[in-house]
C-alpha positions in Angstrom: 17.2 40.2 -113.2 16.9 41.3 -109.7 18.7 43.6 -107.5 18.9 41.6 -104.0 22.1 43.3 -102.1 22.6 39.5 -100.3 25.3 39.7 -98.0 27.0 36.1 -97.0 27.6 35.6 -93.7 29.0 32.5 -91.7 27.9 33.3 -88.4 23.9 32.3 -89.8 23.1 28.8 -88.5 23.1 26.2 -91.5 19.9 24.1 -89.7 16.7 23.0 -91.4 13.3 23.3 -88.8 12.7 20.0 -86.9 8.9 18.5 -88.2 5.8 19.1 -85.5 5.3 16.1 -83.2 2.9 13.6 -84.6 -0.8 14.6 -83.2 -3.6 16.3 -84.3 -4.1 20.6 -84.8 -6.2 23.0 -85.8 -5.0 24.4 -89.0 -6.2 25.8 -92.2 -5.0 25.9 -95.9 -3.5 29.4 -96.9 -2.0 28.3 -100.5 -2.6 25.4 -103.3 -1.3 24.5 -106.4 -2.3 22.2 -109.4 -0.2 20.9 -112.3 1.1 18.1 -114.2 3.6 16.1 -111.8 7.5 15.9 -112.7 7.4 13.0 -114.8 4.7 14.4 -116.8 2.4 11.1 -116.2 -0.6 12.8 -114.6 -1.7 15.5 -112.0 -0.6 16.7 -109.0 -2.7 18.7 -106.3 -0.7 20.5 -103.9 -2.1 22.4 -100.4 0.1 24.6 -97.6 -1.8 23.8 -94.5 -0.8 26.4 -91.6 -1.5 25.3 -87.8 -3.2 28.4 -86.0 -4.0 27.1 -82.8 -1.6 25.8 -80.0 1.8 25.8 -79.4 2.4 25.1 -82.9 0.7 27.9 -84.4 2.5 29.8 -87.6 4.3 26.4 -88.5 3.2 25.3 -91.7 2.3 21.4 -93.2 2.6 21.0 -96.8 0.5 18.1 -98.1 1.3 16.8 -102.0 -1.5 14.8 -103.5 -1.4 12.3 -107.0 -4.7 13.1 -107.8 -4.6 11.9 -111.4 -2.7 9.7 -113.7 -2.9 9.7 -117.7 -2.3 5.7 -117.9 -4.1 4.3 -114.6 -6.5 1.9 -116.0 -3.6 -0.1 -117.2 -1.1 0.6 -114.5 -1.9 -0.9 -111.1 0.6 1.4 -109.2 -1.1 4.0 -110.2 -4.6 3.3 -110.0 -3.6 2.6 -106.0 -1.4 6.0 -105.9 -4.5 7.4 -108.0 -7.3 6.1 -105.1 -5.3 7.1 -102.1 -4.9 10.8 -103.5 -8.3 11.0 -104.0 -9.5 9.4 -101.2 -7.8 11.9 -99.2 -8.6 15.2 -101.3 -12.4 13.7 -100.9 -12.1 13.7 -96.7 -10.1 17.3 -96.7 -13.0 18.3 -98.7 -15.8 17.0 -96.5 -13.6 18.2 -93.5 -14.4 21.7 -94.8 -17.8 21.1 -95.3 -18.6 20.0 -98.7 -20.9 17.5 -100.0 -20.7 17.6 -104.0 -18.4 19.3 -105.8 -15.3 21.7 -105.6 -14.5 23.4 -108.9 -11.2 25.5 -107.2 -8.5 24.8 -104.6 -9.1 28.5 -103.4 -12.2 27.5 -102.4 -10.3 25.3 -99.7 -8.4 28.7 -98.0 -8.9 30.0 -95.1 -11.3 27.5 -93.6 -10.7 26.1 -90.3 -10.2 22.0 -89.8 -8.6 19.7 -87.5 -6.1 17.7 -89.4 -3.8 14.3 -88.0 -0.1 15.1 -88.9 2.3 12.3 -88.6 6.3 12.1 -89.4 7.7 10.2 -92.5 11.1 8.7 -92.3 12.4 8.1 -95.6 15.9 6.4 -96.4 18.3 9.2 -97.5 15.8 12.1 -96.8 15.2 14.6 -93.5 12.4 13.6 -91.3 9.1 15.5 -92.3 5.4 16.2 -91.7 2.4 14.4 -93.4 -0.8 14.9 -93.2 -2.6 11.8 -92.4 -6.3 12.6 -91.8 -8.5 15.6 -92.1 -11.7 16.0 -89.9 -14.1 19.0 -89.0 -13.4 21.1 -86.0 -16.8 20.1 -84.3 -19.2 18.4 -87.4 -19.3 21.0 -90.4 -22.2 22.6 -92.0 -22.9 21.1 -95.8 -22.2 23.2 -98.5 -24.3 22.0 -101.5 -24.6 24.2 -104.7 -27.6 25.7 -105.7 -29.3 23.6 -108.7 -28.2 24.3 -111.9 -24.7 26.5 -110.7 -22.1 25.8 -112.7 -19.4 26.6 -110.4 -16.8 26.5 -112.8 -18.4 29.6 -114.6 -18.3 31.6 -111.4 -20.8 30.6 -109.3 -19.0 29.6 -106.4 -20.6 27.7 -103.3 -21.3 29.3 -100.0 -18.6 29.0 -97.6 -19.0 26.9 -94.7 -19.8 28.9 -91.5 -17.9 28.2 -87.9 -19.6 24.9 -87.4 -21.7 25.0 -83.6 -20.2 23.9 -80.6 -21.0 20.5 -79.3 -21.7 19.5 -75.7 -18.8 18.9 -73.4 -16.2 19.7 -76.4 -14.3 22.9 -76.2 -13.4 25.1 -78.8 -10.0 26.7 -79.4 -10.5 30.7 -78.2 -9.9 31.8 -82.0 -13.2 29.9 -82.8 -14.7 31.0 -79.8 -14.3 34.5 -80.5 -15.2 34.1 -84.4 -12.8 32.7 -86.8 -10.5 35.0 -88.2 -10.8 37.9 -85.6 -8.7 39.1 -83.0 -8.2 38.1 -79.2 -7.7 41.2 -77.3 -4.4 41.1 -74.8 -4.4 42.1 -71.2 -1.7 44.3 -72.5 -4.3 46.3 -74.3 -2.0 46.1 -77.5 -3.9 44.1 -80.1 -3.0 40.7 -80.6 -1.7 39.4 -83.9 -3.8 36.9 -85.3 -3.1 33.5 -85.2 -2.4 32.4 -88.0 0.2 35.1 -88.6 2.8 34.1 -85.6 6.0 32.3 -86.6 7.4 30.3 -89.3 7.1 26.6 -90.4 8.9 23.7 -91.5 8.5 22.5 -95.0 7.2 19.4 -96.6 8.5 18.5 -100.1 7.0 15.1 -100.6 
C-alpha cells in the first residue's frame, strides 16, 4: 500500500505525445531490461534510448528486442524474429564501441551514439518510434577485454572514450565540450544538461 493523495481533475488534457519525426539523433541508453517475453517462449532485451542533442533532446525511444527463443531451431518464425534481434543488439553494440563481448546491458548506459528512428504504423495501435539503425557518432574506439577477463565475474571492459573528430564533420557542442559536462549559458546560470530537458514519448512494441 501507498499513500498517493491523487486528486482527479478534468481540466488535465487526455493526449498521448506525438512520436519524433523519422531521421537520425544523437541519443544514448539511460535504462535496460532483460527477461523471459509474455508468452514465456524465449528472451526479450529491452533498452530506453534518450535523444540529448537537438531539438528533440529529453524525448525518449524505447527499443524491444527478441533476442532469444527456446524452440528456434524448429520454428522458422522464430529463427527470423531470433536473427533480426540479434543482428540489431550486435550493431547497437559495435555502435558503442565493442568488438567481442558484452556480459551486462548497463554496460550500454550512458554512452553516446547516433541512432536512425523511424515511425511504425500498426493496424489498431498509436503511431510510434523505432529504432531502425544504430551507428557511432564519428567511428568509435574498440573496446576488447583484456585476455583471460571473465567479465561476467566482474571484470568489466573499459568504456569507450568520446571517439575523435573527423575532418569536415561537426560534432554536437555536448561532444565538443566533453560528453556529459555542462555548456555554460550567456546568462551565467548553469545550463542543465542535456540529457535532462524534457519528457518523451513512449514505445511499447
Amino acid at each position: 500500500m501507498a499513500v498517493i493523495n491523487h486528486v482527479i481533475r478534468d481540466d488535465i488534457p487526455d493526449e498521448k505525445p506525438k512520436p519524433v519525426p523519422e531521421g537520425e539523433y544523437i541519443a544514448m541508453i539511460v535504462k535496460s531490461d532483460a527477461g523471459r517475453n509474455k508468452k514465456n517462449t524465449g528472451r526479450f532485451i529491452s533498452l530506453n534510448f534518450k535523444i540529448i542533442d537537438g531539438q528533440y533532446a529529453g524525448r525518449y525511444i524505447f527499443d524491444y528486442i527478441n533476442h532469444e527463443f527456446d524452440d528456434y531451431e524448429t520454428d522458422t518464425g522464430k529463427k527470423t524474429a531470433q536473427h533480426i534481434g540479434q543482428t540489431h543488439l550486435n550493431e547497437i553494440c559495435r555502435a558503442l564501441g565493442y568488438i567481442t563481448q558484452v556480459s551486462d546491458t548497463v554496460l550500454l548506459h550512458d554512452k553516446p551514439l547516433k541512432i536512425t528512428v523511424g515511425v511504425r504504423h500498426d493496424p489498431g495501435y498509436d503511431p510510434r518510434n523505432e529504432v531502425k539503425k544504430a551507428t557511432p557518432i564519428s567511428g568509435a574506439a574498440p573496446v576488447v577485454p583484456q585476455q583471460g577477463a571473465n567479465m561476467a565475474a566482474g571484470n568489466q571492459p573499459q568504456a569507450p572514450t568520446t571517439p575523435p573528430q573527423q575532418q569536415g564533420e561537426a560534432l554536437p557542442q555536448f561532444l565538443q565540450q566533453g560528453a556529459g559536462t555542462e555548456v555554460p549559458q550567456q546568462t551565467g546560470q548553469p545550463a542543465p544538461k542535456a540529457w535532462e530537458q524534457g519528457q518523451g514519448g513512449i514505445q511499447d512494441l
